[in-house]
C-alpha positions as CSV (number, residue, x, y, z in Angstrom):
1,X,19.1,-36.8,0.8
2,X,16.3,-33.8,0.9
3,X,17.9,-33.0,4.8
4,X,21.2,-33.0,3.3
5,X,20.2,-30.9,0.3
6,X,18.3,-29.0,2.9
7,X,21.5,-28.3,5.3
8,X,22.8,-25.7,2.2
9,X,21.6,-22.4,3.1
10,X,20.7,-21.5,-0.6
11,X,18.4,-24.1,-1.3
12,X,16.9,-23.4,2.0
13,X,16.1,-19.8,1.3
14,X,15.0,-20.9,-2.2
15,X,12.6,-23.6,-0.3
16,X,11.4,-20.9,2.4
17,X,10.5,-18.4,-0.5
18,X,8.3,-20.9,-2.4
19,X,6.5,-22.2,0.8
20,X,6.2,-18.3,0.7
21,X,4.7,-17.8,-2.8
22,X,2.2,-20.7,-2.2
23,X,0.8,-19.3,0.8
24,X,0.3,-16.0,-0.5
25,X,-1.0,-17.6,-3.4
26,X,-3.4,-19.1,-1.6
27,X,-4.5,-16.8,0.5
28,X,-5.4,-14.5,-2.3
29,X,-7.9,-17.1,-3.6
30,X,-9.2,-17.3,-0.4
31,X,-9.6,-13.7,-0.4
32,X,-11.3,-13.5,-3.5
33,X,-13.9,-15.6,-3.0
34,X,-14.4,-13.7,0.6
35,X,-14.8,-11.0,-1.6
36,X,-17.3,-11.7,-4.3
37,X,-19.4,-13.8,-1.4
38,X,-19.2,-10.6,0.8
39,X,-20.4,-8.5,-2.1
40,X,-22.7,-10.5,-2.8
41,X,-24.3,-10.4,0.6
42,X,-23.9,-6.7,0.6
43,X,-25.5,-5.9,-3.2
44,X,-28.2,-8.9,-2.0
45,X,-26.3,-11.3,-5.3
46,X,-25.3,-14.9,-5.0
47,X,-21.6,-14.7,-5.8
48,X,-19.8,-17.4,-7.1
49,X,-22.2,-20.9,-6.5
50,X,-21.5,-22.8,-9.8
51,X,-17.7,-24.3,-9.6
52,X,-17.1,-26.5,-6.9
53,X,-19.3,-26.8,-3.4
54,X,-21.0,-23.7,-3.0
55,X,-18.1,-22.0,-5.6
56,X,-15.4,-22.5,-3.6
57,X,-13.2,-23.5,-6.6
58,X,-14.2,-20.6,-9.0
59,X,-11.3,-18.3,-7.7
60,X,-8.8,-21.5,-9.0
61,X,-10.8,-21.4,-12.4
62,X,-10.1,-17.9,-13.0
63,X,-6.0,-18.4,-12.3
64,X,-6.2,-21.3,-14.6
65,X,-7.9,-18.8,-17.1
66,X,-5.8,-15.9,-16.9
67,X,-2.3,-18.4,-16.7
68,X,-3.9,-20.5,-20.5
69,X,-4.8,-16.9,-21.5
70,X,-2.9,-15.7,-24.5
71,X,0.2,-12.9,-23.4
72,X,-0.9,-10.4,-25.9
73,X,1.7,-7.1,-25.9
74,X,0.6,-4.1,-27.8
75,X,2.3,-2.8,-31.4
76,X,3.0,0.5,-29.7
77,X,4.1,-0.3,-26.3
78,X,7.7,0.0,-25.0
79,X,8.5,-4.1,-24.5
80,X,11.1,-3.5,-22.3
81,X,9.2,-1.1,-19.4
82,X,5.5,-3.1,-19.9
83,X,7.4,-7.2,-19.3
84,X,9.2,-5.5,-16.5
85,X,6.2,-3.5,-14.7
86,X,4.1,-6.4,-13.4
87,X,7.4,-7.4,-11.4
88,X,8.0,-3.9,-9.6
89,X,4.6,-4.0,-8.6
90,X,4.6,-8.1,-7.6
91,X,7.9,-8.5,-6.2
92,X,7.5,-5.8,-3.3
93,X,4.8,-7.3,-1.9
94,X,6.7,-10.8,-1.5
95,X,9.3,-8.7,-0.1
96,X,7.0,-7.2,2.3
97,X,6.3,-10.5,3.7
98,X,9.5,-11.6,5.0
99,X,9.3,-9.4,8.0
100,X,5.9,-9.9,8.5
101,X,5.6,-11.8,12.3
102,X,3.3,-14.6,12.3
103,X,4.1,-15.4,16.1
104,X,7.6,-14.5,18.0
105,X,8.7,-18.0,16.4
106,X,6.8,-17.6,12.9
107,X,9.1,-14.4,11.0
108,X,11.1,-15.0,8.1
109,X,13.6,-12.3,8.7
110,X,13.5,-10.6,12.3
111,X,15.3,-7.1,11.1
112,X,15.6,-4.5,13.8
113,X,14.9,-1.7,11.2
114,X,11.7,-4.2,10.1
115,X,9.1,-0.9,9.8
116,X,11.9,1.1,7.8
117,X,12.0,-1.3,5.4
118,X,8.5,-2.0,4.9
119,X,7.4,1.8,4.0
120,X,10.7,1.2,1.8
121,X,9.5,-1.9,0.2
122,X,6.1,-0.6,-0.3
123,X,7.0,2.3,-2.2
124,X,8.7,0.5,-5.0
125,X,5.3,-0.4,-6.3
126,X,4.8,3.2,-7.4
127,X,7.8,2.8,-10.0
128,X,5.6,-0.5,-11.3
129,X,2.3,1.0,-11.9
130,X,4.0,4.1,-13.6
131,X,6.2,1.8,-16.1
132,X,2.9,0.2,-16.6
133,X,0.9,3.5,-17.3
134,X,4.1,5.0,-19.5
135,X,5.0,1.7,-21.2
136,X,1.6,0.4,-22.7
137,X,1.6,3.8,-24.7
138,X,-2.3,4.3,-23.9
139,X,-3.4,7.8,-23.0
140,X,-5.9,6.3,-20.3
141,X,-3.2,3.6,-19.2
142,X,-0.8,6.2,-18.9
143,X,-3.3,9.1,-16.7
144,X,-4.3,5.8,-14.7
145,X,-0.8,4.9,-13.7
146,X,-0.2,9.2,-12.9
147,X,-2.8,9.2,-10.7
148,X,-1.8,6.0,-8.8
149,X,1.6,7.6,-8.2
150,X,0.0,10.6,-6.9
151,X,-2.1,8.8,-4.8
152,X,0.4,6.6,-3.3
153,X,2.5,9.4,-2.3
154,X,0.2,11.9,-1.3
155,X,-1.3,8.5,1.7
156,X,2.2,7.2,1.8
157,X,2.7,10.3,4.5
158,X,-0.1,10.2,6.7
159,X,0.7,6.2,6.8
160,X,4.3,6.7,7.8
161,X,3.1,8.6,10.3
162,X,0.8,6.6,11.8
163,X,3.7,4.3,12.0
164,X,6.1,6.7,13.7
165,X,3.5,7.3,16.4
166,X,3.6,3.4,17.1
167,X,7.7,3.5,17.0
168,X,7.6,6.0,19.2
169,X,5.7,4.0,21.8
170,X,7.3,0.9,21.3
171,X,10.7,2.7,21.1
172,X,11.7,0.1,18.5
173,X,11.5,-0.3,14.6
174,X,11.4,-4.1,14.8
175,X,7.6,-5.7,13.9
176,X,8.3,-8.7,16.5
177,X,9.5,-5.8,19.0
178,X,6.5,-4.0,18.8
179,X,4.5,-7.1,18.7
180,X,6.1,-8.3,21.8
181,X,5.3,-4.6,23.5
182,X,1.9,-5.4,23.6
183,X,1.4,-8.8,25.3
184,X,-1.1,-9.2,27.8
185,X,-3.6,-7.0,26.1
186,X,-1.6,-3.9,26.4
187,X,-2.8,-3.5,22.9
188,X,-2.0,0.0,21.6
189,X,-5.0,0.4,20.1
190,X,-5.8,1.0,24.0
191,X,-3.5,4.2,23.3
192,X,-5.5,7.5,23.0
193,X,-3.1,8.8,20.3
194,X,-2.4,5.2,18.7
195,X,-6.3,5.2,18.4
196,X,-6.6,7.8,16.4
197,X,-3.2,7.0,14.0
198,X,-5.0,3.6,13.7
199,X,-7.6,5.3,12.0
200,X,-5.3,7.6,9.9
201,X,-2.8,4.1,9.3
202,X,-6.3,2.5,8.0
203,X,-7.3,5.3,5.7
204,X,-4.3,5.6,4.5
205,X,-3.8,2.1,3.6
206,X,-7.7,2.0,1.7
207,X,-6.2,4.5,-0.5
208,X,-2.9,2.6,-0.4
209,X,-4.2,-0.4,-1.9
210,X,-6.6,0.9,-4.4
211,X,-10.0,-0.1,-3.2
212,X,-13.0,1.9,-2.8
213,X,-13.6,4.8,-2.4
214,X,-9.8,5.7,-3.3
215,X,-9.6,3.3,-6.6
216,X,-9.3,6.0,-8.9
217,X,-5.9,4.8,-10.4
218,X,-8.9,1.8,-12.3
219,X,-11.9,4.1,-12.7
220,X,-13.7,1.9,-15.1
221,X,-15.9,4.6,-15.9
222,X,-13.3,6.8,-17.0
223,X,-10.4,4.8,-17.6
224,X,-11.5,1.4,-18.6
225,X,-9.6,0.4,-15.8
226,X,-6.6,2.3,-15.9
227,X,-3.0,1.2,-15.7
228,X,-3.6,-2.2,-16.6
229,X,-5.7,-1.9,-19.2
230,X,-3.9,-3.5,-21.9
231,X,-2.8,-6.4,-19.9
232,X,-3.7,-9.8,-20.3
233,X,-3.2,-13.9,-19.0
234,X,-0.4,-13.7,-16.4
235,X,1.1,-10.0,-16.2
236,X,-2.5,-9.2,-15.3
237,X,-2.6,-11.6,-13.4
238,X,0.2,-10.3,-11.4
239,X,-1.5,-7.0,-10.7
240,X,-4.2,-9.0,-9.2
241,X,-2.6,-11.0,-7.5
242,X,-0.5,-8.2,-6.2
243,X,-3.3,-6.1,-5.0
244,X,-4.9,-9.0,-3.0
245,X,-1.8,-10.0,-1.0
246,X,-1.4,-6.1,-0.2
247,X,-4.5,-6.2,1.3
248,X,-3.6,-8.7,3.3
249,X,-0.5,-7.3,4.5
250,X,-1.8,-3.9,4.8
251,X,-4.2,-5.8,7.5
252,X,-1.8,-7.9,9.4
253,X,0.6,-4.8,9.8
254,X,-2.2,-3.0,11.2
255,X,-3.1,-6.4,13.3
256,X,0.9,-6.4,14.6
257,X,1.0,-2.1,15.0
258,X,-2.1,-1.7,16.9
259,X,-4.2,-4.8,17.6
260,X,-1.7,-7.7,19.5
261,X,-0.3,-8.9,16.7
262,X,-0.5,-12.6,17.9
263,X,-1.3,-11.8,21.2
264,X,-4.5,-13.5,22.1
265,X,-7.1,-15.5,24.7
266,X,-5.6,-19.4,25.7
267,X,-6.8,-22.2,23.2
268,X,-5.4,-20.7,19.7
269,X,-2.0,-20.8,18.5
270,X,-0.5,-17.4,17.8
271,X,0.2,-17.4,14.6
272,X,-4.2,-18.2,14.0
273,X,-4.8,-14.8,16.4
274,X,-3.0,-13.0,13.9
275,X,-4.7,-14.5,10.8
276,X,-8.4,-13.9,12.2
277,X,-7.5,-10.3,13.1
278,X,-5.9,-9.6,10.4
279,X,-9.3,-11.4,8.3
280,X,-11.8,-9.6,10.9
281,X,-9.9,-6.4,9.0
282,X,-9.9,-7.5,5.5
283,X,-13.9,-7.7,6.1
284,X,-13.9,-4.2,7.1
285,X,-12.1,-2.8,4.2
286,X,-14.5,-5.1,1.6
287,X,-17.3,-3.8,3.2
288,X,-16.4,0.1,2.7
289,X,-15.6,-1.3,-0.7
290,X,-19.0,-2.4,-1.6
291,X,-21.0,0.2,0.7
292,X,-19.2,4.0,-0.2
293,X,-19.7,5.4,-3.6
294,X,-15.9,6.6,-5.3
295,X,-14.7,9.9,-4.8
296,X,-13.3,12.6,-7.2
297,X,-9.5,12.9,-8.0
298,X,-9.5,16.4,-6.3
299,X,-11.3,15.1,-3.0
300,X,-8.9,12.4,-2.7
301,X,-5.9,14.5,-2.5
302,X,-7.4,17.2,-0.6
303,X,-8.8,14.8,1.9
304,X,-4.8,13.5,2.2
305,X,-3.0,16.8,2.6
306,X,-5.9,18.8,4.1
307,X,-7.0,16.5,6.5
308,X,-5.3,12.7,7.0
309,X,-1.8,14.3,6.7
310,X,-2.2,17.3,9.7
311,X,-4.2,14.6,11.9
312,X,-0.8,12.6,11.2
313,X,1.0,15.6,12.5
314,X,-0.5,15.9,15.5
315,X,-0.8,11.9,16.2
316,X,3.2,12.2,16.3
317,X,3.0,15.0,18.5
318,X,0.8,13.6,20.8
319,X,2.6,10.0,21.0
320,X,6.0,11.6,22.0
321,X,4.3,13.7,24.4
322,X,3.5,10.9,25.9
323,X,6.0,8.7,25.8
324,X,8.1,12.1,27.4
325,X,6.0,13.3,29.6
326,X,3.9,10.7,30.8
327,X,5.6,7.8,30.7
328,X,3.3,6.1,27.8
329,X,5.6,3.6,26.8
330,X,4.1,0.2,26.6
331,X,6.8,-1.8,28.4
């Protein structure tokens, strides 16, 4: 009866996307504790050891806190724009990870015009935060959620670049395709100019997803956290939750653009290449979190359009220089 019910492409989808949600789920819990332990280590603290071996279950305590947490929604607020912002911010990033190649097998959707649609995807988010800002009707919500959408534009560019530099090589938009470019440790990180637009794609993506030293969009200091401060139980929840699994994704794109993707020594499956990568990367970006102080606002976006965004310039350059002129397509 379930393989029958199975065969009907609707409830197939509807399965594949909830298989979906649970892993993301999961993996941001995972990621959480990673990150408190890794702070921990860092700041010389314990981190979570109370719930569960060693605190392994104190991540699942906090969801089950924030989901029994009362849904309290300001007098003020526009109801409409703050229900709706949590989901322009959340839904993006399950979006994100339908083209998102595990292994050549291990892709939900294999779209030829996969990178297109990820910077697409990715800057829907930007609509979330600023419903969030505008509709809580919170001077500091509302300068929080301007910010972010400065921010994300202003690193959206040097990003996109970085990932034109790759296309460029790979001469295709498709993740898989550019995956597939690289096998036998023709990784193009190997690439003198897809060295450097690593760098620039990494950067960009720090600011990208709100962490230190770019998290000004939640300056606690000066914002008492900014967009979502009046959120509570699950909306906030989904911010969280949101800003995790981009994390994650951020990492495994870069693991797919310049590292392999699942290309990797004999004795692992694929699909586990690209997870440990894309991890080995996520403990990069915590530790700039919990090492570099925050910048200012106006060093931010100078340090974007001054700096990341003519690097991007000449990174594009460079790359079709070399795919032209020297033959430097990884084939």
């Amino acid at each position: 009866m379930i393989a029958q019910a199975l065969e009907n492409p609707w409830i197939r989808q509807l399965v594949n996307a909830a298989m979906l949600l649970a892993v993301i789920n999961l993996g941001v819990l995972v990621l959480i504790y990673l990150e408190r332990k890794v702070a921990g280590y860092i700041q010389s603290r314990l981190g979570p050891v109370h719930v569960g071996p060693r605190g392994w279950l104190q991540s699942v305590a906090d969801a089950v806190k924030l989901v029994l947490k009362e849904d309290i929604i300001p007098a003020p607020a526009d109801r409409f724009m703050f229900v709706l912002a949590p989901f322009f911010v959340f839904v993006p990033v399950l979006a994100v990870f339908l083209v998102l190649p595990f292994s050549s097998g291990w892709v939900a959707y294999d779209f030829s015009l996969a990178a297109l649609y990820v910077i697409a995807a990715g800057t829907v988010a930007i609509m979330g935060i600023v419903m969030a800002g505008w509709g809580t009707n919170n001077k500091y919500s509302l300068l929080g959620g301007l910010r972010s959408a400065a921010q994300l534009i202003s690193y959206e560019v040097p990003v996109v670049l970085a990932i034109l530099a790759v296309v460029f090589f790979a001469q295709s938009m498709s993740l898989v395709e550019i995956a597939e470019a690289q096998r036998g440790f023709r990784w193009f990180i190997f690439q003198p100019p897809l060295l450097v637009a690593a760098f620039v794609y990494m950067i960009g993506q720090l600011a990208e997803t709100n962490r230190t030293p770019f998290d000004l969009p939640e300056a606690e200091s000066e914002l008492v956290s900014g967009f979502h401060t009046e959120y509570s139980g699950i909306r906030f929840a989904m911010f969280f939750l949101a800003e995790f699994a981009n994390t994650f994704f951020a990492s495994a794109l870069a693991v797919v653009l310049f590292f392999g993707g699942w290309d990797g020594l004999p004795g692992l499956t694929g699909a586990l290449w690209l997870v440990l990568k894309s991890y080995v990367l996520v403990f990069v970006l915590m530790w700039i979190r919990w090492t570099l102080p925050r910048v200012r606002v106006d060093q931010l976006l100078g340090f974007a359009w001054k700096v990341l965004v003519p690097i991007g310039l000449i990174v594009v350059l460079w790359a079709a220089a070399s795919v032209v002129y020297a033959g430097g397509v990884a084939r």
